[in-house]
N, C-alpha and C positions, 0 to 999 in steps of 0.2 A: 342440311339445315332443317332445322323444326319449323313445320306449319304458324307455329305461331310467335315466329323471329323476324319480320318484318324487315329489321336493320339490317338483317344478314343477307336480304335477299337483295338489298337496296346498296348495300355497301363492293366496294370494286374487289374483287377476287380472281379467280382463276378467271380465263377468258383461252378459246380455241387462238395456238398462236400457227404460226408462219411452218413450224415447224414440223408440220404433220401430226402434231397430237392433235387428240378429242380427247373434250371435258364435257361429261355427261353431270346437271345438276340434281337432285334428289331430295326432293320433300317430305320429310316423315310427318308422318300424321302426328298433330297434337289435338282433336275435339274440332265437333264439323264447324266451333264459333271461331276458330283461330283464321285470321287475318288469311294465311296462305293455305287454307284447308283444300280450296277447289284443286289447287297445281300436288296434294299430297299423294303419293301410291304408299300400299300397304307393305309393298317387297323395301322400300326406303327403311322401314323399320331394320330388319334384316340383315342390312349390309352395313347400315349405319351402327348398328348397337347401339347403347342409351348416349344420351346427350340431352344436357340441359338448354332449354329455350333461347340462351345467349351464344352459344356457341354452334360452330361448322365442323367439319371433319373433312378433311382432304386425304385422296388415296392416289399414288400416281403409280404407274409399271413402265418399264421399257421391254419391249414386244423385242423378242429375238430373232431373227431372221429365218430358222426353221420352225415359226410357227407355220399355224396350219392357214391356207390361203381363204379367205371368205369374202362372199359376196351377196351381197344385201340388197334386195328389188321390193318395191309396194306398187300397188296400182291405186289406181285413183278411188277418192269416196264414192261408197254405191251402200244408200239404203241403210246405212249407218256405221259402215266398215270398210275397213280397207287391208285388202288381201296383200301378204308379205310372204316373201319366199327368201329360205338363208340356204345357198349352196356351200359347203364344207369342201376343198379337197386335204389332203393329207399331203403334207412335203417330210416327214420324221412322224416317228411312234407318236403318239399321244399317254400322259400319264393314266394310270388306269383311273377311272372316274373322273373325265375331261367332261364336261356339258355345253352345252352352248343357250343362248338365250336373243331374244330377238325383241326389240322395245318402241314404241313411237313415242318422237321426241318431240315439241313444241318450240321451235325456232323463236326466239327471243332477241330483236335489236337491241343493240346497247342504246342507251337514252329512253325505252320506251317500259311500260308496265314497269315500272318504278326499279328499273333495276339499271346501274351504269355501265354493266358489261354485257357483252350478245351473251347469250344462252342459250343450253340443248336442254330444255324441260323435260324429264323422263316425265312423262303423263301414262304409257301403260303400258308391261313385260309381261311376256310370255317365255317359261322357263322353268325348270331346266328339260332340257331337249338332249335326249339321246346321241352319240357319237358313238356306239359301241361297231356300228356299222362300217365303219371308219378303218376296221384292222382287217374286211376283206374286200372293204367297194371304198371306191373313191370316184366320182361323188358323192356325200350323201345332201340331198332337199329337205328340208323341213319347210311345209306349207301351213301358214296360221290366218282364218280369219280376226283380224281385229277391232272390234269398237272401239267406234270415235268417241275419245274420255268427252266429260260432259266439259261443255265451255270450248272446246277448244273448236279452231278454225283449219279444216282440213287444208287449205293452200297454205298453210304453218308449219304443218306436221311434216317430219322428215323418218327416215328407220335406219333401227341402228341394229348393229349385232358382233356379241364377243362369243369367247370359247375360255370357259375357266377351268382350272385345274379343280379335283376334290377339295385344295383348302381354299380355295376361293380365288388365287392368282390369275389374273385374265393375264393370255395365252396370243390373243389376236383377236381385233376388232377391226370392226370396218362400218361404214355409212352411206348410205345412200347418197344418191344423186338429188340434190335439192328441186322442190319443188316448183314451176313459172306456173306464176299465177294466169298466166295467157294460154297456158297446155290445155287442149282438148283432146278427151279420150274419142275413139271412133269406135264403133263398137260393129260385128260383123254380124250380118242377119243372114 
């Protein structure tokens, strides 16, 4: 949806069902005056392609069993970041020019910040991320520090991560472990 679509963000849509999907939502920038500017990233543009201020765009896949298996870990805010790590293994080849991408998402209740379904906020991606590595090691890690997008509340933020094909077909996703707001990090000295 565009930043500056208000209804759309407010009206009942996709929602995470029972089913094991994720729906990740996406904000394209419209001008930093538009209504939904703070929740915008720049890659929404990208994926979205053009769209006028009234309208949404819905993309779904169904994951095939020999995708490739992934696992999505962050660690807690420190300092203004929060470190994520996506391990890859390989179950079948991967098409040539497979990438992967790794994103913090902003947890959304239904009923609250004007929107009637929960939501997974993309607030900020990191990508595309190499898998070439893939055709003689299995595992491969990709480690990213991430900044905390501006506005948002780190016991909110959850990480997300896919594996796309070169025309953009996501391959396999996976998301983390939701965040307790009662977790405390311990840190070793």
């Amino acid at each position: 949806m565009t930043a500056d679509c208000e209804s759309c963000w407010a009206a009942a849509g996709l929602s995470d069902k029972a089913d094991r999907s994720m729906v990740l939502d996406w904000i394209v920038p419209a001008g930093d005056s538009a209504p939904l500017a703070v929740g915008a990233v720049a890659e929404a543009s990208a994926r979205a392609g053009p769209l006028t201020s009234s309208t949404t765009k819905q993309q779904s896949t169904a994951l095939k069993t020999t995708a490739p298996r992934l696992r999505i870990a962050d660690g807690p805010a420190w300092n203004g970041y929060i470190g994520l790590q996506l391990t890859v293994h390989r179950n079948a080849p991967l098409p040539d020019g497979a990438t992967a991408y790794m994103a913090l998402v902003e947890k959304v209740a239904a009923g609250s910040e004007g929107s009637a379904i929960a939501r997974q906020l993309v607030r900020s991606v990191v990508g595309p991320l190499s898998l070439e590595e893939l055709a003689t090691t299995t595992p491969v890690r990709h480690f990213r520090a991430m900044r905390l997008p501006d506005g948002a509340q780190a016991e909110k933020l959850a990480s997300v991560a896919w594996v796309e094909s070169a025309d953009g077909k996501v391959l396999a996703a996976t998301q983390s472990t939701p965040r307790s707001e009662n977790a405390k990090c311990k840190i070793a000295r």
